[in-house]
Every structure is written in structure tokens, then in C-alpha cells.
N, C-alpha and C positions, 0 to 999 in steps of 0.2 A: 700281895701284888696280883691281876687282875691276869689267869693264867692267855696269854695269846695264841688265839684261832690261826694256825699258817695258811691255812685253806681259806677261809672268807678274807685273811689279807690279799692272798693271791688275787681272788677275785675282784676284790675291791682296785685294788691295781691296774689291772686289765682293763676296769671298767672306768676308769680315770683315763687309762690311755685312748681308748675308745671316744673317751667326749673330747680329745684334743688332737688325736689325729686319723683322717680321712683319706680319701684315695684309692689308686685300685689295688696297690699293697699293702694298705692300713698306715699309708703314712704322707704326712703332707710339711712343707716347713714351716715354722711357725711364723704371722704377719710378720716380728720384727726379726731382722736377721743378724742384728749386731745389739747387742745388751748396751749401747750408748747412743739407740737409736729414740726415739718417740716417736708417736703415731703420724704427729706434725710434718717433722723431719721425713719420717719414711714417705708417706705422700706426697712429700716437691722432691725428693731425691730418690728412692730406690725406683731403680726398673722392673715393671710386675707387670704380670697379665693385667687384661681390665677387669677380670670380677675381685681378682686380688686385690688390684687397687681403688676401688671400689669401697670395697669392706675397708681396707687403713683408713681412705680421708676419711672417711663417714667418721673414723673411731676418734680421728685428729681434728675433724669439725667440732667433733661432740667433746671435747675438752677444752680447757683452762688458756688461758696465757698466750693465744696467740694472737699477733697484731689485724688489722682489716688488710693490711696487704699479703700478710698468709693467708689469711681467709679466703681471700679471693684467689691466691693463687692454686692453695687447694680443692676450690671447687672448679677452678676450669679445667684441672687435671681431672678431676672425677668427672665432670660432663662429658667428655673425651671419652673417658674409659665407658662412659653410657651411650655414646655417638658409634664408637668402637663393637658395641653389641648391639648395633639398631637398636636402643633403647631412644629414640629421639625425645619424647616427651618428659624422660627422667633428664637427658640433657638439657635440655630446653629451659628446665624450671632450676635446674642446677644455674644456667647463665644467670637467670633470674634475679639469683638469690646476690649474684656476684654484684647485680645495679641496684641492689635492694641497699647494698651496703656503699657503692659508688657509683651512682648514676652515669658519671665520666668515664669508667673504669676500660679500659680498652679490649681488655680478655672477654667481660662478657658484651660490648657493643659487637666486637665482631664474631661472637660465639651467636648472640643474635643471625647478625647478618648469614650468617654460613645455616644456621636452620632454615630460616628465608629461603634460602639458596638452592637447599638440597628438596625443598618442598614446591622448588619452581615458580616462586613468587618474588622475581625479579626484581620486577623494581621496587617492592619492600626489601629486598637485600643491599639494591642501590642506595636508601636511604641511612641503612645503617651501617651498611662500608665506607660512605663518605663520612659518617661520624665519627667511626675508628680511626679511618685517617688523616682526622682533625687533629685526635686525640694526639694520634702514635704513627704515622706513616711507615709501615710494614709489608714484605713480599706480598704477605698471607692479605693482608686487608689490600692494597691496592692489586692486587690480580684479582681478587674474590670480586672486586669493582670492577674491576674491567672486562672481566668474564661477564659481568650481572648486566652491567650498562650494554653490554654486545647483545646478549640474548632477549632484552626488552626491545630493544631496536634503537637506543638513543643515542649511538655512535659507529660509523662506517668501520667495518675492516682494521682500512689504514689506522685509524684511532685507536683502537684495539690493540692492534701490533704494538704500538709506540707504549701505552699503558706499560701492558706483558712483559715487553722488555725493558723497560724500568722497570717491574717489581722484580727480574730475572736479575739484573743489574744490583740490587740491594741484595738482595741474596744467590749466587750463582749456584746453591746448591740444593735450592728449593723446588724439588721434584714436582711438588703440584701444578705449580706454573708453567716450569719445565713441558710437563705432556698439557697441559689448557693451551698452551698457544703453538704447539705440536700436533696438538689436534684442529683446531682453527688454522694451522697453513693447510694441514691434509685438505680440508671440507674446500679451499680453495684450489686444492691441485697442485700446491707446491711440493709435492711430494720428498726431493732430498730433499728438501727444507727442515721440513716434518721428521723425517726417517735420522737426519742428523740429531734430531733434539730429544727423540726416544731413545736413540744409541746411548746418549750424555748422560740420560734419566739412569738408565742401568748402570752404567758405570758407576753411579753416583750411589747406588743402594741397588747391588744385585738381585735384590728381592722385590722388586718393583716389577709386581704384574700385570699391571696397566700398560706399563713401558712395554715389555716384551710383547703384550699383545698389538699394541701400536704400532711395532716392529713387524708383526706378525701382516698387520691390516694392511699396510703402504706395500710391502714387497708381494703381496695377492693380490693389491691393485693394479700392481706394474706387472703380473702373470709369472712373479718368481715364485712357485706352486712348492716346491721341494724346501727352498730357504726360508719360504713363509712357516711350512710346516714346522720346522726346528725351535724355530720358535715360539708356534702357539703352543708348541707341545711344553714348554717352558715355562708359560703363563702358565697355565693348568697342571705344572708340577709343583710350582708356586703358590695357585689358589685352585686347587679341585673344583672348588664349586662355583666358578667365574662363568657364569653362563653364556655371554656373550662371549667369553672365547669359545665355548664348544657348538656355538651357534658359528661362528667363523672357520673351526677346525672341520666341522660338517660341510661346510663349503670346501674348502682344501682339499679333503681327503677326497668328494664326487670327483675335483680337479685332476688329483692323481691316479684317476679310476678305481677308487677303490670304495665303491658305493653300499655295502654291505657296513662299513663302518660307518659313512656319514651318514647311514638311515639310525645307527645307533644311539649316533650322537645327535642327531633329531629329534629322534624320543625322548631324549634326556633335556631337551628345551623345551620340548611341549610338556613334559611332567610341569616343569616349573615355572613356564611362562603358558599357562591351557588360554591366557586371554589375549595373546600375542600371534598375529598371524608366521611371526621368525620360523619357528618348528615346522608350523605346517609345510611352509613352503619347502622348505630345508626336505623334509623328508617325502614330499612329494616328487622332487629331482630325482635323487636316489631311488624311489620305484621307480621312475622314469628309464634312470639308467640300467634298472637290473632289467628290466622288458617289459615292467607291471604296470601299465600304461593305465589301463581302465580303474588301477587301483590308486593310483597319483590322480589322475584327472576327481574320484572321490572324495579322496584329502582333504583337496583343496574347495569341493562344493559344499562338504560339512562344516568344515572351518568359515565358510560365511554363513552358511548355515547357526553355526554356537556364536560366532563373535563379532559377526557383522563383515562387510566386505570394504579393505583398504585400495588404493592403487597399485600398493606390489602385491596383493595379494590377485588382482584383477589381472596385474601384467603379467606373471604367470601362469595365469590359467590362460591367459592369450599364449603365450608360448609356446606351454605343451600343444595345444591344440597346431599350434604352426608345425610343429615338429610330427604330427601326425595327418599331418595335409588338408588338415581342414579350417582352410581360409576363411569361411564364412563365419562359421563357429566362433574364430579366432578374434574375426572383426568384431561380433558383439559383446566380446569382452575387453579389447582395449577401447571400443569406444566408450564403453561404462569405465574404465580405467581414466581416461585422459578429462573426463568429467570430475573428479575427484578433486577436491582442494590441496593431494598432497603430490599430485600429480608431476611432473618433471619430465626433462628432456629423453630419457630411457623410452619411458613411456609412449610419448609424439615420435620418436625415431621408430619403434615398433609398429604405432600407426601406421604412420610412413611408408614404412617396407610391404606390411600385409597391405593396405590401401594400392600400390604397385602391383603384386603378385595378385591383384582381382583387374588391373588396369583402370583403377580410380582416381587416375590423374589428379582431378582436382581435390581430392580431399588427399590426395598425398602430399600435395604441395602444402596447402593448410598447416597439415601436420608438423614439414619439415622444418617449415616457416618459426613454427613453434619453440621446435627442438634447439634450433639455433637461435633464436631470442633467450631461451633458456642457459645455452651453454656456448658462446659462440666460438670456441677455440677449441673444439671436440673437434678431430680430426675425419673421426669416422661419423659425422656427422655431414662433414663437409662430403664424404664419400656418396653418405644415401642421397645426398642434395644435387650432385653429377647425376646418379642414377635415375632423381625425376627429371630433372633436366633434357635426359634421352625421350623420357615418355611424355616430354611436352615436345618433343622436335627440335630441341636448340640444340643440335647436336657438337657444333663447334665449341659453343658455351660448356657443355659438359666435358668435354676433353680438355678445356685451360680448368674448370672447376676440376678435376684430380688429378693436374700435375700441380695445384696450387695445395691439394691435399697432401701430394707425396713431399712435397717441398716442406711442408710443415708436419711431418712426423709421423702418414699411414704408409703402414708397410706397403712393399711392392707384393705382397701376396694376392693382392685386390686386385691387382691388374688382369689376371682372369676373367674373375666376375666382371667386369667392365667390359673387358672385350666381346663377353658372351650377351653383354645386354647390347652390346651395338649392331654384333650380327642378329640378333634378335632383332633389331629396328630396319635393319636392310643395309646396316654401313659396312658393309664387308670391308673394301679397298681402304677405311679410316680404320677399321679393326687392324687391317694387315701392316700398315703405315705408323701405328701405333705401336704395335708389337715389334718393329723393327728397329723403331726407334729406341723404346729400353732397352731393346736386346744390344743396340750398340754403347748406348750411355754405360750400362752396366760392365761392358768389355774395356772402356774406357776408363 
């Protein structure tokens, strides 16, 4: 009998367990987890990571016995778990293979459409969302539609809304939908709207860090700076590396004065976004606010410099400049701003005000003209539109033009500024007449 080595069994052992388990303890579980499982099975049922599940279907593709409708259901799982690690092109070929086998097949027409989608090739998305929901009328395929058909441009709003909630309607617990047409009231201002559908979203999967950030974006719109906070801070405990919320929380945090952290968290956008003007501006505020004026106003000239010059990145460098008194300056950078095709009411409303503060009547007006064609239910638009109104003379005009303001939702903080531009015009006794009269409404 062949006397036996304890020593190179030992080793040989070791080195057995070595090719079977990995990780940062020396140990990992093995693909299947139940001795009644097969690779088949594990791949449409066990819950795994995506590289995990990954490696199963490939093993349960690559076997015997299973029907074309496992087949395919296997590979939309593994496209997913490749969608799931930005792997889009291993997805992509994965749907593939699913119409290789069923042209008709609903998983990969709208595994199709959804790569379309996320590659921003709408109306090729449109084509293959309506195919799915030939097939198969589902949440996922008719929002994925209505999302696509909105974004090409080949149905209004209202159209949109009605889709969305009919796919919300077939499934009420489909988050994705849930925030798509949560974010589509936000873009129009409905704010509760919005804010009520990203609450839902959370509730629905607390781990849903698009939702919290949604929540985050509508109560920083509405200037709730502290509750907005609690909440980005939530997305980003959620998903660390969400960069658009720490492009948001840098906003936030300048809001709550604490501008040493929103410069940090500026950095942290421009690391990962160096071809996105978001960071620069972000962290050009913040030296702004620390007192590093001439170092913000560089920021922002280098960054057109590397990446070329957008409208907000234009409208900011007009800003600061306003904020350091230099009108002229100011002006020739919101007029190369409002020239911009991505230009917007923000924008024309800043015109607006610098074109005033040079006493450039008529290119104010222009402007304002603008602003409210853009956005005509902006209240503080209607404000700057009173304040031209003073510096064309119509001065009775401008005092129904911002009680027609206050009526519809600008605070009475304004009311200041207003009366400072009327003694500014020589309307003393309509300044005085004005301010008496809120002072009485208010007591009332």
C-alpha cells in the first residue's frame, strides 16, 4: 500500500479550496444554493447580484433541456444583470439573441426599445415600444412609450399624462413610471403633484434613490433648503456615487451657508462630469460666497475655455459679475447667454433686470417680453415686468401690474423694491399711497 504524504495532501487541499472559493475572506457561496437547484432554475429564480447572475444563466444557457421560453427568459434576466453594470452592448446582444429565437417575443422587443431609450434615440424606442405593446401591453412598455413619444416631440403633455397614468394604473407599484411622470409634472410646475408621486415611489421601495432625490429637487425649488437637505442626504446614503444628487446637495448646502462643503461637493462633480459645465458653476458660487471672487469669476472662464460656453454657464458668469457691480461686464455676457439655443426665461428675466440697472428701456422690454412668452405664470416675472413698466412711464400700469403679481403668489417682500423704484421715477405721493394701502390690507 502506497505509504500517504499528510503534507502534500494538506496542500493539495488548500489548493482545491483556493480554486473554489474567492473573496476578501477566502470565501464566497457557491452559484447554486440549494443541492435541488440547476443553473436553469437558479437564473429565473434566485435573487443575486448581477455578476453573480451573470455567471448562473450563461452556465443555464449553456445546458441541455431547456424550452425557448426559458431561454428567453433567462437571457432577459442576464441582459438586465449586464444593463445593471453599464454593460449596455453585452445587454443589448443578450436581447438579441432573445428575437434570434422569437422575433415576437416581448422581453426582448422592449429590452430593444429600453437600449434605444437610454442611448436617446427616441423615436427608434417609439418604434419598438409600440411593438411590445402589441405583443404584451405592460407598465414597463407603455410608460417606456410614453416617456419616448413625449421626448421626440410627437405628443403634447396632456397626452403624456393620460399614457403614464394608464401604465401607473396596470401596475400601481411601478416605480419607474411612478418618478417619469413625477418628473414630467415637476418640468411643468406642478410641484405637489410631483412631490406627492416621489413620496409614493419611496414608500413603495425605501431604497429608491431617484425618488428621494426628487423629493430632494421639488422642496429646493419651493426654498425648503433644510427638508430638501434630509433628503439628498438620503439619496446619497443610498447611492454614494449619484452625482447629480451631489451636484444638487452643492446647491443646498451654498443655500444653507455652508459654502466650504458645496465647493467640496463641486469637486466631486467636476471629477466625474470634467465635460459638463454643472461643477464648474456649482463650485464657482461657493468661491463666490467664501469672498474668492476673482477665483469664481476664473472657474467659470476656463470652463468655457476646456468645454465650450452653454447659457447657464453664460448666465452665471452674468451674475457674478452683477453681484460685483459690474453691469457692463454683466451685459455682455447675458447677451451671449440669451443668443444660445438653450436659452430660457431665467436667462431674458436677467437681461431684463441688468438692461434696467444701465436704464436700457427698450432692450428691457425685449427681454421681459421674452421671459414671459417663455414662462407666462412666473410670478416674479410678472414683478420685473412692473419694474419696466416704471422705466417706460406707465406708471399706473405698473402698480395694477404687481398687485396682479401679489394676487397670484409674489410675496409681499417686493414691495420695497417697488416702492424704491417709484421714488426713483419721482412717484413719491404713489409710493406713499401704496405703502399705506398694504400696510392697511395687511392689518385687515
Amino acid at each position: 500500500m502506497q505509504k500517504i504524504n499528510f503534507e502534500t495532501a494538506r496542500l493539495a487541499l488548500l489548493a482545491t479550496i483556493a480554486l473554489n472559493f474567492s473573496g476578501a475572506e477566502g470565501y464566497s457561496k457557491p452559484l447554486l444554493t440549494s443541492s435541488q437547484s440547476t443553473y436553469a432554475s437558479a437564473c429565473l429564480e434566485q435573487p443575486e447580484s448581477p455578476e453573480r447572475l451573470i455567471e448562473i444563466c450563461q452556465r443555464g444557457l449553456g445546458g441541455t433541456g431547456a424550452s425557448d421560453r426559458q431561454r428567453i427568459e433567462m437571457l432577459d434576466r442576464m441582459a438586465w444583470a449586464h444593463f445593471d453594470l453599464g454593460e449596455y452592448d453585452k445587454s443589448d446582444t443578450a436581447f438579441s439573441e432573445i428575437l434570434d429565437i422569437d422575433p415576437d417575443a416581448e422581453p426582448g422587443l422592449q429590452g430593444r426599445a429600453w437600449m434605444l431609450y437610454y442611448q436617446d434615440s427616441y423615436d427608434e424606442a417609439a418604434v419598438w415600444f409600440r411593438k411590445a405593446v402589441s405583443r404584451k401591453p405592460t407598465a414597463e412598455s407603455l410608460s417606456g412609450l410614453a416617456a419616448s413619444v413625449r421626448r421626440s416631440g410627437q405628443v403634447n403633455f396632456d397626452e403624456y399624462e393620460q399614457r403614464m397614468r394608464l401604465a401607473i394604473a396596470l401596475d400601481p407599484k411601478y416605480t419607474w413610471g411612478i418618478r417619469e411622470l413625477a418628473w414630467g409634472l415637476s418640468d411643468h410646475g406642478r410641484y405637489e403633484e410631483a412631490l406627492a408621486l416621489f413620496r409614493s415611489a419611496t414608500e413603495i421601495d425605501p431604497q429608491d434613490s431617484n425618488a428621494e432625490y426628487g423629493i430632494a429637487y421639488i422642496l429646493s425649488e419651493r426654498d425648503s433648503w433644510e427638508e430638501s437637505f434630509t433628503h439628498i442626504t438620503r439619496a446619497l446614503e443610498i447611492n454614494p456615487d449619484y452625482i447629480s444628487a451631489k451636484s444638487r446637495r452643492s446647491l443646498i448646502l451654498l443655500m444653507l451657508d455652508r459654502p466650504k462643503q458645496a465647493k467640496k461637493d463641486a469637486e466631486a462633480v467636476i471629477a466625474a462630469w470634467p465635460d459638463s459645465t454643472d461643477g464648474y458653476v456649482r463650485k464657482a458660487r461657493a468661491l463666490s460666497a467664501l469672498g474668492r471672487r476673482a477665483e469664481a469669476h476664473q472657474i467659470l472662464e476656463t470652463a468655457e475655455e476646456n468645454i465650450g460656453a452653454d447659457s447657464y454657464l453664460l448666465f452665471w458668469r452674468a451674475d457674478l459679475l452683477v453681484d460685483d457691480f459690474e453691469y457692463e461686464a454683466a451685459l455682455v455676457q447675458i447677451r451671449r447667454s440669451v443668443r444660445m439655443e438653450d436659452a430660457n426665461h431665467f436667462d431674458h428675466r436677467l437681461h431684463a433686470e441688468i438692461a434696467l440697472w444701465l436704464n436700457k428701456t427698450v432692450e428691457a422690454r425685449g427681454a421681459i417680453d421674452l421671459a414671459l412668452a417663455d414662462n407666462p405664470d412666473d410670478t416674479h416675472l410678472h414683478f420685473v415686468d412692473a419694474l419696466v413698466m416704471l422705466s417706460e412711464g406707465e406708471f399706473k400700469a405698473a402698480e395694477r401690474r404687481f398687485d396682479d403679481a401679489i394676487t397670484t403668489g409674489l410675496s409681499e417682500d417686493y414691495l420695497p423694491e417697488f416702492l424704491e423704484a417709484l421714488v426713483a421715477e419721482g412717484r413719491f405721493m404713489q409710493a406713499i399711497a401704496m405703502r399705506l394701502r398694504y400696510a392697511t390690507s395687511t392689518q385687515g
